[in-house]
PLY file of the C-alpha trace (Angstrom):
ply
format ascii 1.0
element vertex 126
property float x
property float y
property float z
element edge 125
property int vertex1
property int vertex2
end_header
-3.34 -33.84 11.90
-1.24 -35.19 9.27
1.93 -32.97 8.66
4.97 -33.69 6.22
7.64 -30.77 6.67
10.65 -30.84 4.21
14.15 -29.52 5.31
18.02 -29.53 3.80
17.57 -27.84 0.44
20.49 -25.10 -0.37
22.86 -24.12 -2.70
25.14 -26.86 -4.07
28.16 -26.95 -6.52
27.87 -29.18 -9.75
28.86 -32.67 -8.02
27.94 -32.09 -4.74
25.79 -33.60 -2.30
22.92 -32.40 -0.42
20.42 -34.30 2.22
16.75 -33.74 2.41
14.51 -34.78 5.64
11.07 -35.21 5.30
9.48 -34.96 9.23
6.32 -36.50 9.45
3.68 -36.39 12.17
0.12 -36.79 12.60
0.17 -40.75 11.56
2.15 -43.45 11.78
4.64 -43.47 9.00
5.54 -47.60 8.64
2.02 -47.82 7.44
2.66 -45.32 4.40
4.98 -45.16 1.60
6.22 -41.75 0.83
7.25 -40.25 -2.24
9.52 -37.71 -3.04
8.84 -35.27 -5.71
10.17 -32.22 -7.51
9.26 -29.62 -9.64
11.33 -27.21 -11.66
9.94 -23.63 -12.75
8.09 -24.00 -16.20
8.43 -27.76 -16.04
5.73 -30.75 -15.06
6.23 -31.83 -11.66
8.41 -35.26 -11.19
8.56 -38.41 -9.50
11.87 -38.81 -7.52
12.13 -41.29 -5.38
9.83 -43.46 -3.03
9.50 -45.80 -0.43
7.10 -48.25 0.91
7.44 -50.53 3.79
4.00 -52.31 3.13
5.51 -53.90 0.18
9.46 -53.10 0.10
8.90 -51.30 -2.91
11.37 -48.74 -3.45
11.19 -46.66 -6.62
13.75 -43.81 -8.42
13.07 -41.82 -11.48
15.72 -42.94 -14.06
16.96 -39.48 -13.65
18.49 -39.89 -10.84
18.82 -43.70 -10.00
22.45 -44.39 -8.82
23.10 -40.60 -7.78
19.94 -40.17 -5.24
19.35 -43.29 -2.24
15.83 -42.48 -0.40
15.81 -44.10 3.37
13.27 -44.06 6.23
13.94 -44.01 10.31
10.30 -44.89 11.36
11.38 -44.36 15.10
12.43 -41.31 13.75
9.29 -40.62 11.31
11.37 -39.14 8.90
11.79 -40.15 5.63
15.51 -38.88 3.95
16.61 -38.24 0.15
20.53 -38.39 0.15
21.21 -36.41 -3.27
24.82 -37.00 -4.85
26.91 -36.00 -8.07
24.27 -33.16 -8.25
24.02 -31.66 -11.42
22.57 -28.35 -12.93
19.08 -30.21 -13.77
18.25 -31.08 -10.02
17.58 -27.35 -9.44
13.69 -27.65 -8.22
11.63 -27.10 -5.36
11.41 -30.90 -3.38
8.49 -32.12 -2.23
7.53 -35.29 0.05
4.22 -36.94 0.39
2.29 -39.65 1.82
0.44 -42.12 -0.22
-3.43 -42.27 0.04
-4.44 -45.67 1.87
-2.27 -47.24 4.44
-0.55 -50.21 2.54
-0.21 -49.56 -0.55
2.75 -49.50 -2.38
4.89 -46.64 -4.03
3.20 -44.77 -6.95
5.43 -42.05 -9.73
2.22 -40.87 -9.98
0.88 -37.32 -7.66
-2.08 -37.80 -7.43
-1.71 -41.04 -6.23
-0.72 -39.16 -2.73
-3.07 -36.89 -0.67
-0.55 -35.01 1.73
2.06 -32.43 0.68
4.76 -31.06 2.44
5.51 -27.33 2.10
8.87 -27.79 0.02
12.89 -26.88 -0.60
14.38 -25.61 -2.63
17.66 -27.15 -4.26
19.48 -24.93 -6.22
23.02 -26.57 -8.21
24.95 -24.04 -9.85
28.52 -23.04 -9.90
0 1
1 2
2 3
3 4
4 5
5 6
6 7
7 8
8 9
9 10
10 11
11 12
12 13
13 14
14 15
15 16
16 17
17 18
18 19
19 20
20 21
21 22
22 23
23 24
24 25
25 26
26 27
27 28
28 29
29 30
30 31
31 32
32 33
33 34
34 35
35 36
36 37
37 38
38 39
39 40
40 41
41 42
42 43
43 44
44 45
45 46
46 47
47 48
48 49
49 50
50 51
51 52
52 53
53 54
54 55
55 56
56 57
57 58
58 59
59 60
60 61
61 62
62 63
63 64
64 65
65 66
66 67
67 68
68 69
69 70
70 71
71 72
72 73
73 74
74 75
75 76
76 77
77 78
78 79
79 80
80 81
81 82
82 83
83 84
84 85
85 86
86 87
87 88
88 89
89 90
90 91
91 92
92 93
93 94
94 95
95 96
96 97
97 98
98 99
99 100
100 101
101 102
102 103
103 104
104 105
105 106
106 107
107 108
108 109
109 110
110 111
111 112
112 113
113 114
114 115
115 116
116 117
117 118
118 119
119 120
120 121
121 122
122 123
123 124
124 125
């Protein structure tokens, strides 16, 4: 069955850098893009980052574009979020998911994707 786990959250110092892995199984990942998502406690959850390979779309929140680079190792099926120049406002629990449909491209939009991993937790604080 279709399985996304989520790994490398922790607690990070105001400018550091942190690397989250998003291990998928169950389906064959080039045919999917994969988002990554967060939500903060009282807050609406948020579109990160995504990636498809379907269409080469590649898509960051304006949050975080230039600080956060989202990759893929399909040999691998894992999808990565390298974080940098973290700041206070990252703190959230990360999510990754898979797209519904094979093929179609990346989405900011949640319930645009059918399969959740369980989440980390990033924590930046001093």
């Amino acid at each position: 069955q279709v399985q996304l786990v989520e790994s490398g959250g922790g607690l990070v110092q105001p400018g550091g850098s942190l690397r989250l892995s998003c291990a998928a199984s169950g389906f064959t990942l080039d045919y999917y893009a994969i988002g990554w998502f967060r939500q903060a406690p009282g807050k609406e959850r948020e579109g990160v980052s995504c990636t498809s390979r379907s269409d080469g779309s590649t898509y960051y929140a304006d949050s975080v574009k230039g600080r956060f680079t989202i990759s893929r190792d399909n040999i691998k099926n894992t999808v990565y979020l390298q974080m940098n120049s973290l700041k206070p406002e990252d703190t959230a629990v990360y999510y990754c998911a898979r797209r519904r449909g094979a093929n179609n491209g990346c989405s900011d939009d949640g319930t645009a994707y059918n399969y959740w991993g369980q989440g980390t937790q990033v924590t930046v604080s001093s």
